[in-house]
C-alpha positions, 0 to 999 in steps of 0.5 A: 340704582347703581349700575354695572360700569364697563372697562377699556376691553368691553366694545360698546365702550368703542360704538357711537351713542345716538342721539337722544330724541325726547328727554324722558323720565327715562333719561331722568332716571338715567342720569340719576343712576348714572349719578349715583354710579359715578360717585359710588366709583369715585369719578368726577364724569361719566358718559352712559355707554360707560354704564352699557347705554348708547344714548347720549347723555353724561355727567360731570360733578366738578364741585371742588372747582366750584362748578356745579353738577351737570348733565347734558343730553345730545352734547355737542362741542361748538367752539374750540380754542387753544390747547393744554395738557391735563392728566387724565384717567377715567372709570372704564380704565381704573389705574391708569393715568396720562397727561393728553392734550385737548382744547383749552376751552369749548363751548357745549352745546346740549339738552339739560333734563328739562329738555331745554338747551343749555350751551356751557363754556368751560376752560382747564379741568372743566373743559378737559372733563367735556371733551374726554366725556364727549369723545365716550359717546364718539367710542372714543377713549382717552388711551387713543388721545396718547402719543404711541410711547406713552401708550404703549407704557400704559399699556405695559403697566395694565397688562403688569397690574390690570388684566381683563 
């Protein structure tokens, strides 16, 4: 079932997730929808408070970079290194679009929808897509990553073509 996506403006997208305590079919079926509204909106990711659940859980599908769809469940980042620039966008800011600066590379520790832990290591895009979905569970947008010029722009042009 496709579900209702919220925007930068909404303050659940700004609360904590808390951890999930057992993988359910509930979770399952989270996950499945949250799936089915990511690809309905054209995303490569998306954590559950972007869809109004502040569980954590997300989802990234980075098939065109020959990696597999996933989900993780509690996701926690273990390991840092070094730093690049990627650009960004997200769902819950449609339009906009800035170059932020994060880890290189991480490693993720989590539950997959077995329950079983999983850790992931990810570089580049891949590493850039876990750390924007993760920083959504920490109520955290990737506008907040941003020098204050280059946000004080985006912030001109949404106010230009994106009023909430």
């Amino acid at each position: 079932m496709k579900l209702r996506l919220y925007y930068e403006t909404d303050p659940i997208l700004r609360q904590k997730a808390v951890p999930v305590e057992k993988v359910t079919n509930k979770i399952r079926r989270l996950v499945e929808d949250m799936f089915e509204t990511m690809y309905a909106a054209k995303g490569i990711g998306l954590a559950a408070n972007q869809v109004g659940i502040l569980q954590r859980v997300i989802i990234l599908d980075l098939r065109k970079r020959g990696i597999k769809p996933m989900a993780l469940i509690n996701p926690e980042i273990v390991v840092r290194a070094g730093e690049c620039d990627n650009e960004e966008g997200c769902l819950s800011c449609p339009g906009l679009f800035a170059k932020v600066t994060r880890a290189a590379c991480v490693t993720v520790h989590a539950l997959d929808t077995a329950g079983d832990e999983v850790a992931v290591e990810a570089t580049g895009l891949h590493a850039a897509a876990l750390q924007h979905e993760i920083d959504h569970l920490d109520g955290i947008l990737f506008l907040d990553r941003l020098d204050p010029t280059e946000r004080i722009r985006l912030e001109q042009l949404r106010a230009a073509h994106h009023p909430f």
